[in-house]
MIDO-708189 format. One record per residue: x, y negated, z negated of N, C-alpha, C in turn; residue in three letters. Coordinates in steps of 0.2 Angstrom, whole numbers, padded with zeros to 4 digits, always signed. Layout:
N
XYZXYZXYZALA;...
***
This chain:
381
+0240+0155-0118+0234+0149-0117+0228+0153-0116UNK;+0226+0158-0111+0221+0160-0109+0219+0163-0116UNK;+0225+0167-0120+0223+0175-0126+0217+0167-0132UNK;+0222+0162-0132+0219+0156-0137+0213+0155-0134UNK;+0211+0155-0131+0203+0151-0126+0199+0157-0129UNK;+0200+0162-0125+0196+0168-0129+0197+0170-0134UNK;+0201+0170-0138+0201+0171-0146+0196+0165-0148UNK;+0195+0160-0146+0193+0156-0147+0183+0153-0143UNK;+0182+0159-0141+0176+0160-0138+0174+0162-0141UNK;+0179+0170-0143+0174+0175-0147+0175+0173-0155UNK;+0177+0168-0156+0175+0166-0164+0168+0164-0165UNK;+0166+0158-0160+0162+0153-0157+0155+0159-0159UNK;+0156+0163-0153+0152+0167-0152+0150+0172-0159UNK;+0156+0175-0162+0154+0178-0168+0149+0173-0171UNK;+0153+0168-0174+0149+0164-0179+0142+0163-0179UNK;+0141+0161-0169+0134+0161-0169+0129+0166-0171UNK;+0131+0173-0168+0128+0178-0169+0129+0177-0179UNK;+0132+0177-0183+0132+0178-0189+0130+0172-0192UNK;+0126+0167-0190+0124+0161-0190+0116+0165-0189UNK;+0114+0168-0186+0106+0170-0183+0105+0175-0186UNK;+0112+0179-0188+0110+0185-0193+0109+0184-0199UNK;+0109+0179-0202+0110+0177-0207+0102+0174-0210UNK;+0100+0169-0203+0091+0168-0205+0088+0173-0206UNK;+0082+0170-0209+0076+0176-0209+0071+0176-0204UNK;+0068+0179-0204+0063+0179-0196+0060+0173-0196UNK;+0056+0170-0203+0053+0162-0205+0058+0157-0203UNK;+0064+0158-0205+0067+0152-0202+0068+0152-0195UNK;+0071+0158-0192+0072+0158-0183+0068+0158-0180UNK;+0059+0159-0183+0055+0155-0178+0056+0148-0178UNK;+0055+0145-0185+0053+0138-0184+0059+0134-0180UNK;+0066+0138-0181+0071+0132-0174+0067+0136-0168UNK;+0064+0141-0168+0064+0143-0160+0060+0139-0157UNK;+0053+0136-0162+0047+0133-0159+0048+0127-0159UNK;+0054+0124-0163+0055+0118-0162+0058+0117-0154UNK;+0064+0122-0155+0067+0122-0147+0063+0120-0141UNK;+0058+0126-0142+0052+0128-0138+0048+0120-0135UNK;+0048+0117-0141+0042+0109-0140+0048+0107-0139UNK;+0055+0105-0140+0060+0100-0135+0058+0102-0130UNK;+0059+0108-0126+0060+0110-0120+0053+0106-0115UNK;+0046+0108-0119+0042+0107-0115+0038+0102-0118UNK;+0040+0097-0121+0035+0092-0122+0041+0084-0120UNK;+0045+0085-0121+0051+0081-0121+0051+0077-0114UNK;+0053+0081-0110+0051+0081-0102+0045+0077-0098UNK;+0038+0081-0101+0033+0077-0098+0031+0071-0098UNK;+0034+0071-0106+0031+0065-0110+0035+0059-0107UNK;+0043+0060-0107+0046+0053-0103+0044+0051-0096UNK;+0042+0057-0092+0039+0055-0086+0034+0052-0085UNK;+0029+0054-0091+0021+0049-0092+0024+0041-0095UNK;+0030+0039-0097+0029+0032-0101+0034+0029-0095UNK;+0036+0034-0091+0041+0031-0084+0036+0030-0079UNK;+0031+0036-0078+0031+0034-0070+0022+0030-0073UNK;+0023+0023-0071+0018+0019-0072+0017+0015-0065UNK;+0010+0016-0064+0007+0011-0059+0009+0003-0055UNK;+0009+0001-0062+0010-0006-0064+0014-0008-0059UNK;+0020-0003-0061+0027-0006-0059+0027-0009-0051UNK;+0022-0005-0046+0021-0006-0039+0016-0011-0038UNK;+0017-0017-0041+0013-0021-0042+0017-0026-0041UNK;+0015-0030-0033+0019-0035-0031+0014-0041-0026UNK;+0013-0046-0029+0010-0050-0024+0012-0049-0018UNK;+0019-0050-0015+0020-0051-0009+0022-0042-0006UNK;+0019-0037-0008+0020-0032-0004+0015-0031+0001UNK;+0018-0027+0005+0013-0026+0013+0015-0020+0013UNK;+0008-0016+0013+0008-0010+0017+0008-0006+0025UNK;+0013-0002+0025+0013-0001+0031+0008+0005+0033UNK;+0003+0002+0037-0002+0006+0040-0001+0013+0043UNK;+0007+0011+0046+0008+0017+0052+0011+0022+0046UNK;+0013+0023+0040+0017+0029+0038+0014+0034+0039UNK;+0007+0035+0039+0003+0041+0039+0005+0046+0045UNK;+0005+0051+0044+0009+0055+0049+0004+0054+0055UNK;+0006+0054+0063+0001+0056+0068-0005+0050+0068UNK;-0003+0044+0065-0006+0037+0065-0005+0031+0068UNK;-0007+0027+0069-0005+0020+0073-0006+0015+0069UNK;-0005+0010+0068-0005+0005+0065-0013+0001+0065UNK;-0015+0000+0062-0022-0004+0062-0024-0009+0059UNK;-0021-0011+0055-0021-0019+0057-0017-0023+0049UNK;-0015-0026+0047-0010-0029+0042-0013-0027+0035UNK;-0020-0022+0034-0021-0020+0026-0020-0013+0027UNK;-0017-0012+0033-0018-0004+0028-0021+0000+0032UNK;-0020+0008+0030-0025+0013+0031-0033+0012+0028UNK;-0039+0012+0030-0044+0011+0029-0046+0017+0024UNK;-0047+0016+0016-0046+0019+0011-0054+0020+0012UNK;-0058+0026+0009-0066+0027+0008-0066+0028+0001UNK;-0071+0025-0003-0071+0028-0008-0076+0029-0011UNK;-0075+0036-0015-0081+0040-0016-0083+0041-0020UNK;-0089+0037-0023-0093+0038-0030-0097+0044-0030UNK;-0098+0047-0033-0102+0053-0035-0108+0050-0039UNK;-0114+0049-0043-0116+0046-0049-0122+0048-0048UNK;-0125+0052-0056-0132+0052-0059-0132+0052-0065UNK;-0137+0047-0063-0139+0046-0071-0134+0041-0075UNK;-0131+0037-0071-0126+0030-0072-0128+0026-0071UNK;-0134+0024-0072-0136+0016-0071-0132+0009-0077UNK;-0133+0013-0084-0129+0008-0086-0121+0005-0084UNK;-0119+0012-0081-0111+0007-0081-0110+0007-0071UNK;-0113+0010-0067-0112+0010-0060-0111+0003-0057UNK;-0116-0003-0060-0114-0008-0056-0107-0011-0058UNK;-0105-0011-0063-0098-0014-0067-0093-0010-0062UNK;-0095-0005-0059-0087-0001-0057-0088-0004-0049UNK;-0094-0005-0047-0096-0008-0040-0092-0013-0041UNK;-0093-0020-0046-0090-0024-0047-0084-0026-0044UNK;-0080-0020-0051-0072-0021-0052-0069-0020-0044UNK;-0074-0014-0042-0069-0011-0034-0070-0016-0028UNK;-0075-0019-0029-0078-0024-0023-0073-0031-0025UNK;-0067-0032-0030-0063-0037-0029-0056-0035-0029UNK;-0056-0029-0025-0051-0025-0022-0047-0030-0018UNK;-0039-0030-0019-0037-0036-0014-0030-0032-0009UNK;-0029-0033-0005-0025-0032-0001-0025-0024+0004UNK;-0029-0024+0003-0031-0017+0009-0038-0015+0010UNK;-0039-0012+0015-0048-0011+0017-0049-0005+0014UNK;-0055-0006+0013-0058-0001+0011-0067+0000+0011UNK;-0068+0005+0011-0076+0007+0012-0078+0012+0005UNK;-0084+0008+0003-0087+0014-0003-0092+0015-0003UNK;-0093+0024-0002-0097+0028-0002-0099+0031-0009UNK;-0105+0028-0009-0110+0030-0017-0114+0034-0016UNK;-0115+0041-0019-0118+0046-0018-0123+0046-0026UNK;-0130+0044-0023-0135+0045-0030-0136+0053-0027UNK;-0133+0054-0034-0135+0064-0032-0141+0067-0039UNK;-0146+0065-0035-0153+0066-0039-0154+0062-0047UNK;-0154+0055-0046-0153+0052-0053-0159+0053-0056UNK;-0163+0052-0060-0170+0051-0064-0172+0042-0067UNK;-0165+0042-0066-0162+0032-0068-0165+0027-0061UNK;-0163+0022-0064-0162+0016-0060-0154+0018-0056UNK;-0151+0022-0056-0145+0022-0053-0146+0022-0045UNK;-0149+0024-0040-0152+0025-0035-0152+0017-0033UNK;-0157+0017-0038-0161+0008-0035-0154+0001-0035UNK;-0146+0004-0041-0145-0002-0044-0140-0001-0036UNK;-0137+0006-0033-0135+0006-0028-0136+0003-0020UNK;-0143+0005-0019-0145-0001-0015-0145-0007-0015UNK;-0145-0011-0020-0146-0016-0022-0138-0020-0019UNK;-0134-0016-0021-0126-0017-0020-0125-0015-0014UNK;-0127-0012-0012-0126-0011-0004-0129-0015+0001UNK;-0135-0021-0001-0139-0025+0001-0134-0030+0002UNK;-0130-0032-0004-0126-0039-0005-0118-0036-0002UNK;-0116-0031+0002-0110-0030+0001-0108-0024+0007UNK;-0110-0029+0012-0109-0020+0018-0104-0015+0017UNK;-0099-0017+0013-0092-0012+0012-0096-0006+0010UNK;-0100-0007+0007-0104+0000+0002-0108+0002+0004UNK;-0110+0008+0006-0116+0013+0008-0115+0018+0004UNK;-0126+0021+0003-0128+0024-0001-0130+0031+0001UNK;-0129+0036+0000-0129+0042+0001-0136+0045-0005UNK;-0142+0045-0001-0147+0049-0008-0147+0055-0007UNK;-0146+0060-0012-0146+0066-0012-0153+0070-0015UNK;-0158+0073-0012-0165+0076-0016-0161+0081-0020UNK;-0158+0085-0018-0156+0092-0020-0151+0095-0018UNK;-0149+0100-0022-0142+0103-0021-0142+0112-0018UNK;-0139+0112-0014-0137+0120-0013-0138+0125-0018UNK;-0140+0130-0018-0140+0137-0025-0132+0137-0027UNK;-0128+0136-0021-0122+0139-0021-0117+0134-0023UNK;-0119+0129-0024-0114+0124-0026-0115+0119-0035UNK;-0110+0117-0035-0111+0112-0041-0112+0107-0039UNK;-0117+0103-0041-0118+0096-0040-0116+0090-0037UNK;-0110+0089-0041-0106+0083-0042-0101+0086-0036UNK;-0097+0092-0035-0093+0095-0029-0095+0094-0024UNK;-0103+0096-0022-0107+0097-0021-0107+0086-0015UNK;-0109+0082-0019-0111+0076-0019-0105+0073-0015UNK;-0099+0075-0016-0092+0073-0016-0091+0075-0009UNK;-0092+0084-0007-0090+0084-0001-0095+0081+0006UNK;-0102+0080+0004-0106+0078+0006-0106+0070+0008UNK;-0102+0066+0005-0100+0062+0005-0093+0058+0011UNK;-0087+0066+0009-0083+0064+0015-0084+0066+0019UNK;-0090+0068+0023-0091+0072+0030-0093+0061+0032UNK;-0097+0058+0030-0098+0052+0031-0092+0045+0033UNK;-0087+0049+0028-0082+0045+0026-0076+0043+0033UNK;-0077+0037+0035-0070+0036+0039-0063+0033+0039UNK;-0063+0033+0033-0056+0035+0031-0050+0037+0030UNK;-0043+0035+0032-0039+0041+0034-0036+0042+0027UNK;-0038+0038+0020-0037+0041+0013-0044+0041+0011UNK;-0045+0045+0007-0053+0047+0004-0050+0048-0006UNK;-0052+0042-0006-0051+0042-0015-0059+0043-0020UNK;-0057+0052-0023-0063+0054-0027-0063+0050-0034UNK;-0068+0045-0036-0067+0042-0042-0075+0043-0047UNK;-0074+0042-0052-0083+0040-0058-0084+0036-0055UNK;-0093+0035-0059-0094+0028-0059-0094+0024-0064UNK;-0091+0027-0069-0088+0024-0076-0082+0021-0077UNK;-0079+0022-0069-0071+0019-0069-0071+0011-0069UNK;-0065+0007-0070-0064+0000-0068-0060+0000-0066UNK;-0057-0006-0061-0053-0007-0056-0050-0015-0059UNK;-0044-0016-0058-0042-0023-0057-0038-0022-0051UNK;-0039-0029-0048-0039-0032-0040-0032-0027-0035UNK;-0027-0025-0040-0022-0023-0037-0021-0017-0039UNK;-0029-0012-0040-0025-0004-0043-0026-0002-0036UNK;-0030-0004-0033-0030-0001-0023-0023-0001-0020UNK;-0021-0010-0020-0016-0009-0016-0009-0005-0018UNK;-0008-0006-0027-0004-0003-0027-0002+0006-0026UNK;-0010+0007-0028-0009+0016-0026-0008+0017-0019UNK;-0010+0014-0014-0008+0015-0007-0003+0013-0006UNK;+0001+0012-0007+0006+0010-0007+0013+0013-0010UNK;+0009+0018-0014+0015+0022-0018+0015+0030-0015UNK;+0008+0030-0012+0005+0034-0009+0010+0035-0001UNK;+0010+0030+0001+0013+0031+0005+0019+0031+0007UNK;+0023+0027+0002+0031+0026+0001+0033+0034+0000UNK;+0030+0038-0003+0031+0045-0005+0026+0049-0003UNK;+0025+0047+0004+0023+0053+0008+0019+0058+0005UNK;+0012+0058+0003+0008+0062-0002+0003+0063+0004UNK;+0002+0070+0001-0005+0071+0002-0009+0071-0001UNK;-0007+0070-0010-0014+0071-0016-0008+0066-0021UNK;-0013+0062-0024-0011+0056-0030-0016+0056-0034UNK;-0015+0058-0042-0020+0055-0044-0017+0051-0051UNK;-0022+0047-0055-0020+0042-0060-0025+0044-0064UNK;-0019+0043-0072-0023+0043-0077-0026+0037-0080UNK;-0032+0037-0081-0036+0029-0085-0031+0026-0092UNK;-0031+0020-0091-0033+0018-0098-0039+0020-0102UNK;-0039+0021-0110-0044+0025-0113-0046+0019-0117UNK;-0054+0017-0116-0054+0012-0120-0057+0016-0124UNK;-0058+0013-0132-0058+0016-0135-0062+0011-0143UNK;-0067+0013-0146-0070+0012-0151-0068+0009-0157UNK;-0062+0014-0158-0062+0015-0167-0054+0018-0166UNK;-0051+0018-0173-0045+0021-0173-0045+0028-0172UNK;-0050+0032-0175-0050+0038-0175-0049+0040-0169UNK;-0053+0036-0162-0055+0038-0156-0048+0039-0154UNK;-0047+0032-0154-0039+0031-0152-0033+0035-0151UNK;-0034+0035-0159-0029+0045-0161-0030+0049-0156UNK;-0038+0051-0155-0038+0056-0153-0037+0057-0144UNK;-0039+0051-0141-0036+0051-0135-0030+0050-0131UNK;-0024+0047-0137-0020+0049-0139-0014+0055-0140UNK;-0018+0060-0143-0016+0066-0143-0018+0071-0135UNK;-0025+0067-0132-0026+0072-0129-0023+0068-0122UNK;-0018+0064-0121-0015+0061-0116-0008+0064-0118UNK;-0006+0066-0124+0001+0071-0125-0001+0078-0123UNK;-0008+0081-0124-0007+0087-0123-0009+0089-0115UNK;-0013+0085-0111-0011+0084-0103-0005+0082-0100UNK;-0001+0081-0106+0007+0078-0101+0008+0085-0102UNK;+0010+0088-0107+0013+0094-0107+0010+0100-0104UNK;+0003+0101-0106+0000+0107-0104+0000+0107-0095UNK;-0001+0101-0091+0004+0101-0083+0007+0100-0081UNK;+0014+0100-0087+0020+0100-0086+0023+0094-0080UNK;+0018+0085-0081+0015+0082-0075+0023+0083-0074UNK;+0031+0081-0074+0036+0079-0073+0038+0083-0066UNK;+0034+0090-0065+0036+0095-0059+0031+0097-0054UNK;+0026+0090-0055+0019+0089-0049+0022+0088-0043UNK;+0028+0083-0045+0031+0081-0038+0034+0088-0034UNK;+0037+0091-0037+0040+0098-0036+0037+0102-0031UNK;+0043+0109-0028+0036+0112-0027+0035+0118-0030UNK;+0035+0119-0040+0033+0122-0042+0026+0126-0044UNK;+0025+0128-0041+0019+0130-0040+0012+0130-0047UNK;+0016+0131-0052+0009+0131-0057+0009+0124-0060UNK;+0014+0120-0059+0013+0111-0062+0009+0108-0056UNK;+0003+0108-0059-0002+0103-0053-0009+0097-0059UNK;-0011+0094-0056-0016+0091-0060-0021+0086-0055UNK;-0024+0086-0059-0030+0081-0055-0034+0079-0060UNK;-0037+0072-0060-0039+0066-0062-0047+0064-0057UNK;-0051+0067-0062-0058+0064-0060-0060+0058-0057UNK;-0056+0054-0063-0056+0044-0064-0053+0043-0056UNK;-0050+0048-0055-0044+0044-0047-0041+0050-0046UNK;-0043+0053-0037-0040+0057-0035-0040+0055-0028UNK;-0033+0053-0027-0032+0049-0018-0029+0055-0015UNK;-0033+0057-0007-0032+0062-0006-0030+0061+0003UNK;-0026+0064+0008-0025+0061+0015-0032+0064+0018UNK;-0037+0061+0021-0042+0064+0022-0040+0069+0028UNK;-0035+0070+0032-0035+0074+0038-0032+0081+0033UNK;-0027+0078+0031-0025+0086+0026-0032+0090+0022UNK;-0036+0086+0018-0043+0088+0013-0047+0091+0019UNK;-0047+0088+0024-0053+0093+0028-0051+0099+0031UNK;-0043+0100+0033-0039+0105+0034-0042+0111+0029UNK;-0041+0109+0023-0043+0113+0018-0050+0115+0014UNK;-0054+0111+0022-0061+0114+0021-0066+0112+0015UNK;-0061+0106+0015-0065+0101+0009-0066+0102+0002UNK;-0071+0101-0001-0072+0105-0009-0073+0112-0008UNK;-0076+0114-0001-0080+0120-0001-0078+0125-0005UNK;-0070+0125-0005-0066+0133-0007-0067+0131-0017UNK;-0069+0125-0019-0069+0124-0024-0077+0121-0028UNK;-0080+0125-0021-0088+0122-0023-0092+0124-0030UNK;-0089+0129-0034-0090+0130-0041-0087+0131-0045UNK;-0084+0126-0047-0078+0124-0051-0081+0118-0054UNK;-0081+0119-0062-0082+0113-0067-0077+0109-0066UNK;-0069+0111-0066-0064+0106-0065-0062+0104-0058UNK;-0069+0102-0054-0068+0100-0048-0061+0097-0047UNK;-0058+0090-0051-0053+0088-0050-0046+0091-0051UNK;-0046+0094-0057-0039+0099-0056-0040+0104-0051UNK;-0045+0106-0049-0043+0114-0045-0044+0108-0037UNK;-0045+0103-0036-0043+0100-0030-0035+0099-0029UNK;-0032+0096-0036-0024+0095-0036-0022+0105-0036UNK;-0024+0108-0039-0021+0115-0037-0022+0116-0027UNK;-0027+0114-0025-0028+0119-0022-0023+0115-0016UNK;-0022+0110-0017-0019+0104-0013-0011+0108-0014UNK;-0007+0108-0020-0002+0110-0021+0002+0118-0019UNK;-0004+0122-0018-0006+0127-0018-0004+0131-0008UNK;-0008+0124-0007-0007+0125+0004-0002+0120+0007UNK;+0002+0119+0002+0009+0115+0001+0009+0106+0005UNK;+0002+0104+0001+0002+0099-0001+0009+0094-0005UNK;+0010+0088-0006+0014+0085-0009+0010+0080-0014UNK;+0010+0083-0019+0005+0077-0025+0011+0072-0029UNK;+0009+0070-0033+0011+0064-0040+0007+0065-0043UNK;+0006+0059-0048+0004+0057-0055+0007+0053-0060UNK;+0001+0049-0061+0007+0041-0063-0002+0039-0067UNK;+0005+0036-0071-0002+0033-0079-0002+0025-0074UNK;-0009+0025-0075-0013+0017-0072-0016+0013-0080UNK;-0012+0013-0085-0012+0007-0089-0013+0001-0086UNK;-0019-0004-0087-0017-0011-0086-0021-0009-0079UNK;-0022-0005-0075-0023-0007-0068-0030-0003-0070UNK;-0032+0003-0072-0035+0008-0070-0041+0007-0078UNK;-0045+0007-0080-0048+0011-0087-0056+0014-0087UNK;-0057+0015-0096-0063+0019-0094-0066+0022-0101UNK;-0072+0019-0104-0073+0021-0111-0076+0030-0109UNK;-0069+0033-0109-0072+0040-0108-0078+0042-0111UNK;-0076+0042-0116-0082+0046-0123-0085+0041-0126UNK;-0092+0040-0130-0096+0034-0132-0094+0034-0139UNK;-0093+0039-0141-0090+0041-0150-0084+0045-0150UNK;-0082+0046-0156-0078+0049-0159-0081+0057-0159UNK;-0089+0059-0159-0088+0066-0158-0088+0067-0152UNK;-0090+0060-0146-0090+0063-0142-0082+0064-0138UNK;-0079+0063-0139-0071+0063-0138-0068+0071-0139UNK;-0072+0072-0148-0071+0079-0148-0076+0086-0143UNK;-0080+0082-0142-0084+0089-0137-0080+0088-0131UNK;-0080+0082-0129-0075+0083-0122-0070+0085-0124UNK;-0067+0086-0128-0060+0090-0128-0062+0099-0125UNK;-0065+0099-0132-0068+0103-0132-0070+0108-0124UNK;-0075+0104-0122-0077+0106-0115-0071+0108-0112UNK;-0065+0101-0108-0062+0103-0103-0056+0108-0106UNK;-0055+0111-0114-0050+0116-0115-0054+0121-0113UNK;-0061+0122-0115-0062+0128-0112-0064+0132-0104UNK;-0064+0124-0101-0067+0125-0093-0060+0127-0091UNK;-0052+0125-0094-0047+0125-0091-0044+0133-0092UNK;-0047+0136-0094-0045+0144-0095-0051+0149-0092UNK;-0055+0143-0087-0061+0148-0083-0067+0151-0089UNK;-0065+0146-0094-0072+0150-0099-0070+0158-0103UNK;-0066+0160-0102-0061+0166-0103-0061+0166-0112UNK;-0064+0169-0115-0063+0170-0120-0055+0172-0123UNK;-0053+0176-0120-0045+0178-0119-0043+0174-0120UNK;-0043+0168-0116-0039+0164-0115-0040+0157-0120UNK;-0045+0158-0122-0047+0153-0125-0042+0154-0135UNK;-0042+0160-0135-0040+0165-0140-0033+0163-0141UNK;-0030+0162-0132-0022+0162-0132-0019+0156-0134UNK;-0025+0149-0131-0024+0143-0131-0024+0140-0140UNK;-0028+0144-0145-0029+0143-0151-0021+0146-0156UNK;-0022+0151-0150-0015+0153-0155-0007+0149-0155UNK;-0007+0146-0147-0002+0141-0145-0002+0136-0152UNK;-0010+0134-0149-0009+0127-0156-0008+0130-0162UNK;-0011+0134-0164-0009+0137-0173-0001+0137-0172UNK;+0002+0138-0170+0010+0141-0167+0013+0135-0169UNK;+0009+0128-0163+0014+0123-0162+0015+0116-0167UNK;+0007+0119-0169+0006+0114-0172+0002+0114-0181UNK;+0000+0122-0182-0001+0119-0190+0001+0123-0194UNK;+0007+0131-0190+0011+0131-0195+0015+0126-0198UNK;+0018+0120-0192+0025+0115-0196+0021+0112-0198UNK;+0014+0110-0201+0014+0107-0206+0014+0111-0213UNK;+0009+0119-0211+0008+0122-0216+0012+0125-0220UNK;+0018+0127-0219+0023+0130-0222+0029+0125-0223UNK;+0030+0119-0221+0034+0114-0227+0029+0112-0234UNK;+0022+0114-0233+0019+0112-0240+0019+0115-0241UNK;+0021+0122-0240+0021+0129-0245+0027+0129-0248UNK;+0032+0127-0244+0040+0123-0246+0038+0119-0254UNK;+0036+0114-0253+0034+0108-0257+0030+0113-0264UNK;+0028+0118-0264+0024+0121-0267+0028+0126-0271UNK;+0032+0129-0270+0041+0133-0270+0037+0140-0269UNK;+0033+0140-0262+0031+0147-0260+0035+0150-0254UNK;+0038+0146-0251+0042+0147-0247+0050+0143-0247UNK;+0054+0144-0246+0060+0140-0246+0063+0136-0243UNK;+0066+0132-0243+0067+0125-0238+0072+0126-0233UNK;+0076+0133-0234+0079+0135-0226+0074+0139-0222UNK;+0068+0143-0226+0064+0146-0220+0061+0139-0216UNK;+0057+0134-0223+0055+0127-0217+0059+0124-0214UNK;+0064+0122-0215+0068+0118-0212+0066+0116-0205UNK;+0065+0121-0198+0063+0121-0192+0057+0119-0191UNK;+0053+0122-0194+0047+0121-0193+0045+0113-0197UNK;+0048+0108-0201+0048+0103-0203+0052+0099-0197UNK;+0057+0100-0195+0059+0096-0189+0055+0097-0184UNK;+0051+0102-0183+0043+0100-0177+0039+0097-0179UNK;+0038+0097-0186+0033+0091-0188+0037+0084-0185UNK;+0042+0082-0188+0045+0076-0185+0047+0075-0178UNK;+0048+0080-0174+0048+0077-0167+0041+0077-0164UNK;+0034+0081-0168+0027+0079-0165+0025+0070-0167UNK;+0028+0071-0173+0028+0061-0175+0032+0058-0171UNK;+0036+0059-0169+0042+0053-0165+0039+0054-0157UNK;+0036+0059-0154+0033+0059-0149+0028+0055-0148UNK;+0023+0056-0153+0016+0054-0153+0018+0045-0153UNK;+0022+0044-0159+0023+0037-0159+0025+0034-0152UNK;+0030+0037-0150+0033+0034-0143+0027+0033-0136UNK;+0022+0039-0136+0017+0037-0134+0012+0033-0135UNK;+0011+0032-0142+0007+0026-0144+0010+0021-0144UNK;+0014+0017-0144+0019+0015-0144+0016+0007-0139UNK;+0013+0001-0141+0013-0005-0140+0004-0004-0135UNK;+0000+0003-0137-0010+0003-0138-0010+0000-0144UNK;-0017-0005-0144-0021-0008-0150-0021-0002-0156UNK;-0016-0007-0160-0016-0004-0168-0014+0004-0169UNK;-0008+0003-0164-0003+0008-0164+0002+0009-0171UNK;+0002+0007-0175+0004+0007-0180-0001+0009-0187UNK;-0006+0008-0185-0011+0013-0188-0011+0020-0185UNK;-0011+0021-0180-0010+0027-0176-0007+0034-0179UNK;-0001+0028-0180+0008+0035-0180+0006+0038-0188UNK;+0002+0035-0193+0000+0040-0201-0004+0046-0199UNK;-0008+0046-0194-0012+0051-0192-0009+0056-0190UNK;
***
């Protein structure tokens, strides 16, 4: 019985080896890199269409004030959340997010607006809302340190002010509906965090836009492997500009922005730094509760890509080099060599792989787009 099991191992085994030996190099990359995109895109992706906001979204829940570690209970809404606006040169959209956040319902909260040297009306439209709305106070800023960035800059300056035992870093281009406070706090707490952030709803112009923010909500699932933020893997971390909820006694532990006071990706290198000094983060898509017309056009959509791939390899030309070759890799040899296929310049068992990564990029993308405005225009692109 045993000599049969092994005779029958090492058949299994031969075959495979004579099955790989049999490909040519073009065919055993394309199953490689197909392998390669199940392994790492597959994963992230069910965790972004799973872990959603919404879900904790209950008229009759109550948060319990006391979970915070080293805390008392304070009174039936909650840990007193601060929220911190950054903003210049936001005049057109700043009041609208004042708006959305000022009909926050079920937990206290205080918002701290930092005008950090606007040239606008944003300054004046602040005051204004802090005239009609004691929750809100205005932080003017003339000027900024040699040694810092602005907005980092504006943010830490801010929670020195803030008395809050959560301090949520948001834009002022974001929008709120009544329940994204309570729910975040809420989930926040149930799982014991120190750092939570949310990705926006992307509104969006045009089809093209849509595609593209779209695409660039699959390449953030995968590129921070968000499904192992919970974890304590150390290089899956991520942070969110739009919404990053932070425990303020842990973030001043860590010396606030200062360790990260020159950093463009203020928000991800707050979620590294958090994960890093053995902080316990998440991330969870805020569809329905959270959005935000990132970009005003379609190119602008592409410079912003554009920017935050290159600010995410530190400006590194190397790196930037290595990131191009990924995507040449993952994404336009399977298309380019099934039409070399189709052309009879290559043959249909070298593509074979690499056409099945075209079909699992389609069946991704679709399940992602999957019930966004004019999601069926989407999946042809």
């Amino acid at each position: 019985m045993v000599c049969e099991i092994m005779a029958t191992d090492q058949a299994g085994y031969c075959w495979t080896i004579g099955l790989v030996g049999s490909m040519s190099l073009m065919s055993l990359g394309g199953w490689l890199v197909f392998a390669a995109a199940v392994l790492t895109a597959v994963p992230p992706l069910a965790a972004l269409k799973r872990k959603r906001l919404v879900r904790y979204v209950s008229s009759s829940a109550v948060i319990d004030s006391g979970r915070l570690a080293g805390t008392s209970v304070e009174d039936d809404c909650g840990p007193l959340v601060s929220v911190i606006i950054p903003a210049r040169n936001e005049a057109e959209k700043i009041a609208d997010c004042f708006r959305s956040l000022l009909r926050s319902e079920g937990v206290t909260f205080e918002i701290l607006a930092v005008n950090d040297r606007s040239e606008d009306a944003t300054g004046e439209l602040m005051d204004a809302a802090a005239r009609a709305d004691a929750r809100l106070r205005v932080i003017h800023l003339r000027e900024c340190p040699a040694d810092w960035l602005g907005k980092n800059h504006a943010m830490h300056r801010a929670s020195l002010e803030a008395r809050g035992r959560l301090l949520l870093f948001t834009d002022g281009d974001i929008l709120y509906e009544p329940q994204t406070l309570l729910a975040a706090v809420r989930y926040f707490q149930q799982h014991q965090l120190q750092h939570m952030c949310l990705l926006p709803e992307m509104i969006c112009g045009s089809l093209l836009e849509s595609v593209m923010t779209t695409f660039f909500g699959m390449s953030f699932a995968i590129g921070t492997q968000l499904h192992l933020i919970r974890t304590r893997f150390p290089l899956a971390y991520a942070g969110v500009g739009a919404f990053n909820l932070v425990e303020a006694d842990f973030y001043r532990r860590l010396g606030g922005h200062q360790p990260i006071r020159l950093d463009v990706l203020d928000d991800v290198k707050l979620g590294k730094l958090i994960k890093c000094r053995g902080g316990r983060s998440d991330f969870l898509l805020a569809d329905g509760l959270l959005s935000v017309r990132w970009q005003p056009s379609l190119w602008g959509v592409v410079t912003g890509l554009e920017k935050n791939a290159f600010a995410s390899v530190n400006y590194s030309l190397r790196g930037m080099l290595f990131l191009t070759l990924l995507f040449s890799v993952f994404f336009v040899l399977p298309v380019a060599l099934p039409l070399l296929s189709l052309a009879g310049q290559v043959s249909s068992e070298d593509a074979a792989g690499w056409l099945a990564t075209v079909v699992l990029w389609h069946v991704l993308f679709a399940w992602l787009a999957w019930g966004q405005r004019g999601f069926l225009l989407q999946i042809p692109l």
